[in-house]
N, CA, C and O of each residue as an XYZ file, in Angstrom:
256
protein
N       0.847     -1.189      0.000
C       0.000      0.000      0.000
C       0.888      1.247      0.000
O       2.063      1.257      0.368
N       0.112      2.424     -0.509
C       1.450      3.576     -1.288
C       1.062      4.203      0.384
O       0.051      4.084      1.076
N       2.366      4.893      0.610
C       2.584      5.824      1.545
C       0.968      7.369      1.906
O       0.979      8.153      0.957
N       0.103      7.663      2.734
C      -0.575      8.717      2.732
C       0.216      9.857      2.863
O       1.215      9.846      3.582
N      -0.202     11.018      2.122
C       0.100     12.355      2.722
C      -0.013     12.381      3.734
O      -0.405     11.323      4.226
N       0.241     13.547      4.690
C      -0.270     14.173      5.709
C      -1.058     15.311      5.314
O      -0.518     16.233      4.702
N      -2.568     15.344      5.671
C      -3.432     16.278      5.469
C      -2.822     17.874      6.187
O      -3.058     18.119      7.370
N      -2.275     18.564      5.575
C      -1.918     19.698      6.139
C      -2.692     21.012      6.966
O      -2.257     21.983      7.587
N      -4.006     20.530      6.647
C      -4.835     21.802      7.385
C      -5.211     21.133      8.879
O      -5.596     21.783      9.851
N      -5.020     19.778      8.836
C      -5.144     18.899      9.978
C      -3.912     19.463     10.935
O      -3.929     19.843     12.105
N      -3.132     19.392     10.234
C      -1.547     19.477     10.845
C      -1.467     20.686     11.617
O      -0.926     20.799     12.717
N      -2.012     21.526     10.994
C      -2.004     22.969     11.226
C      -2.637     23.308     12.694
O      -2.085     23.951     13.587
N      -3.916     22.720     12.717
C      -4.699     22.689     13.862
C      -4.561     21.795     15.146
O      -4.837     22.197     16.276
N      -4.136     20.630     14.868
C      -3.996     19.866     15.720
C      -2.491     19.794     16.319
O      -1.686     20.482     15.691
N      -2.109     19.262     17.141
C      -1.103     18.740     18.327
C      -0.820     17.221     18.471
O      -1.873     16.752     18.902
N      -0.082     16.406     18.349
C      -0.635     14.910     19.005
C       0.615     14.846     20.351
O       1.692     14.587     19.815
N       0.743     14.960     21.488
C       1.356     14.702     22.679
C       2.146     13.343     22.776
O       1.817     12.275     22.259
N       3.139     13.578     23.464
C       4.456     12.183     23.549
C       3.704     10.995     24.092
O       4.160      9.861     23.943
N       2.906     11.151     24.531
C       1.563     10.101     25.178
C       0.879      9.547     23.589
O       0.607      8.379     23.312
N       0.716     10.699     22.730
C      -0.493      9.897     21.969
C      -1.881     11.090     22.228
O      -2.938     11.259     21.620
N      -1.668     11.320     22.639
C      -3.346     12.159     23.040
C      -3.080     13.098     21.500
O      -2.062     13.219     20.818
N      -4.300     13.597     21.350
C      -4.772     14.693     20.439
C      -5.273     16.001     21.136
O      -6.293     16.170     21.804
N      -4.299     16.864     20.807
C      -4.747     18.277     21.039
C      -5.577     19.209     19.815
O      -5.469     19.308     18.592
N      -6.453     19.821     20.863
C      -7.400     20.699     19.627
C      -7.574     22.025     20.246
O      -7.962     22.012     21.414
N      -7.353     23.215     19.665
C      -7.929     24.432     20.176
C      -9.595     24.555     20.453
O     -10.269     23.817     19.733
N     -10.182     25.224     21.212
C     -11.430     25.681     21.760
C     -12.169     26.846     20.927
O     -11.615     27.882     21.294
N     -13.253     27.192     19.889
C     -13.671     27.466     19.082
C     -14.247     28.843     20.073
O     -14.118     29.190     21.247
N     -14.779     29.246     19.135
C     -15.038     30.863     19.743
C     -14.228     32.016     20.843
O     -14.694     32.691     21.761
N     -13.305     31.939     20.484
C     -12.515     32.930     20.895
C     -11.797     33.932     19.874
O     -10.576     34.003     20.021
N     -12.283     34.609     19.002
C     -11.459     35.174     18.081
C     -12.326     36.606     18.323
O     -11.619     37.517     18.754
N     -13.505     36.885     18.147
C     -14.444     38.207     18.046
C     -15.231     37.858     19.210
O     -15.180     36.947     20.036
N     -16.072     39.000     18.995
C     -17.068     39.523     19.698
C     -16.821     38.726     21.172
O     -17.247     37.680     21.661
N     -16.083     39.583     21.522
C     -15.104     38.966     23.233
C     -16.499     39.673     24.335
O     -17.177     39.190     25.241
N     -16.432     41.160     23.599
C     -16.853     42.036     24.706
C     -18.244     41.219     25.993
O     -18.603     41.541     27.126
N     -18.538     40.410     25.311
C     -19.983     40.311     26.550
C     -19.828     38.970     26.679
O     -20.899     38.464     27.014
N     -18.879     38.108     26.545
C     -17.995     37.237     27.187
C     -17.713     37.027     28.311
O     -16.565     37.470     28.326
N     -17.892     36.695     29.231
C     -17.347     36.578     30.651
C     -15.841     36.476     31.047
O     -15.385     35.943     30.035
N     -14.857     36.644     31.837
C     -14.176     36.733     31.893
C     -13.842     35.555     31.666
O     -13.243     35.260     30.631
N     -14.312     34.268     33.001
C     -13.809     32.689     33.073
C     -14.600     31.997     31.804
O     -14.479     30.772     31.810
N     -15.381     32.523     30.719
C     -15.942     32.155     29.394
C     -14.301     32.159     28.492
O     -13.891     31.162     27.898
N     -13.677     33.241     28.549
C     -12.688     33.301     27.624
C     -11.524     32.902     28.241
O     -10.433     32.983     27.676
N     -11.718     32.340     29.711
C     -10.183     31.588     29.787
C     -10.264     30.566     29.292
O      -9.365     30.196     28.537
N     -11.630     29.579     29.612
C     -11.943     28.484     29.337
C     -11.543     28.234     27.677
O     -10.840     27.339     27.209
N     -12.155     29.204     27.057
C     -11.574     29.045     25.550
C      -9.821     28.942     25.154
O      -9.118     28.367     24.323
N      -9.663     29.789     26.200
C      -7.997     29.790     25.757
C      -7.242     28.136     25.880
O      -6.155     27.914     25.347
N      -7.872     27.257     26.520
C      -7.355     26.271     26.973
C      -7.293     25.121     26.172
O      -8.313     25.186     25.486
N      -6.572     23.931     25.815
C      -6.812     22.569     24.971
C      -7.893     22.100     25.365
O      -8.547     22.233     26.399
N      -8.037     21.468     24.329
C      -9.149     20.234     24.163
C      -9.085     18.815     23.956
O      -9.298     18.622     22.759
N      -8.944     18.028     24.392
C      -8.277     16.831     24.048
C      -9.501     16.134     23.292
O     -10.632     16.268     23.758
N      -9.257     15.299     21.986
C     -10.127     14.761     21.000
C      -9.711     13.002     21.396
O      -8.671     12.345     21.439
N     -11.327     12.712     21.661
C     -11.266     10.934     21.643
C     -12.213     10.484     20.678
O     -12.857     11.097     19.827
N     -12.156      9.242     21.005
C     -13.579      8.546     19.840
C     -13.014      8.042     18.745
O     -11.826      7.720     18.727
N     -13.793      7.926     17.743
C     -13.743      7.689     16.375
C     -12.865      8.924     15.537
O     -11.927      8.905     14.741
N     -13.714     10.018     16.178
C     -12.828     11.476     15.544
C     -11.233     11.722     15.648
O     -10.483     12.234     14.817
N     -10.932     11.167     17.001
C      -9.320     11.067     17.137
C      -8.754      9.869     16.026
O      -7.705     10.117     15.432
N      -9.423      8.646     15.774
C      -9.024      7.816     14.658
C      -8.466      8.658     13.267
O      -7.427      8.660     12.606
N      -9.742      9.348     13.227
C      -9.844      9.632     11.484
C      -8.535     11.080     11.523
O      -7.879     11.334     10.514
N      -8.387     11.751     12.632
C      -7.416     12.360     12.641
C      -5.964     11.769     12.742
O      -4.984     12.294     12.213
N      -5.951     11.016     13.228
C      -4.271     10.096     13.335
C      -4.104      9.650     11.886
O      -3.213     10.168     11.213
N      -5.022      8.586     11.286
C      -4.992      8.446      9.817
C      -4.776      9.644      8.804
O      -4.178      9.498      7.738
N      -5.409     11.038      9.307
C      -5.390     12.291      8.042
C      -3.585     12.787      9.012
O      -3.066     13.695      8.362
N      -2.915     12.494      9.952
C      -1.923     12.846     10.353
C      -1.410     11.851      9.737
O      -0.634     12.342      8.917
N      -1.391     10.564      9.644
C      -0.284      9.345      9.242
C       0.745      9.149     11.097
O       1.857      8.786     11.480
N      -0.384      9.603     11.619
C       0.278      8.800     12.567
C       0.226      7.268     13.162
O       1.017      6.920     14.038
């Protein structure tokens, strides 16, 4: 079987940790901050770790 790319917009976004885990950034933090709560936008600032099926199809679009 021929070698996969690595999906690069995957690459871009994601993390995978010396463990194996999958890192993902937290969505809505870019605009409209102002009426946000303070502990709303730390929470965003923080990782996300991806399991399931979805962490599969990401290791495969990584070639990990």
């Amino acid at each position: 079987m021929p070698k996969l790319k690595t999906h690069k917009g995957t690459a871009k976004r994601i993390k995978v940790t010396r463990s194996g885990k999958i890192m993902r950034e937290r969505a809505y933090g870019n605009h409209i901050l102002a009426k946000k709560s303070k502990a709303r936008k730390r929470n965003i600032k923080t990782t996300a770790t991806v399991s399931g099926k979805i962490a599969k199809n990401i290791k495969r679009a990584l070639g990990v």
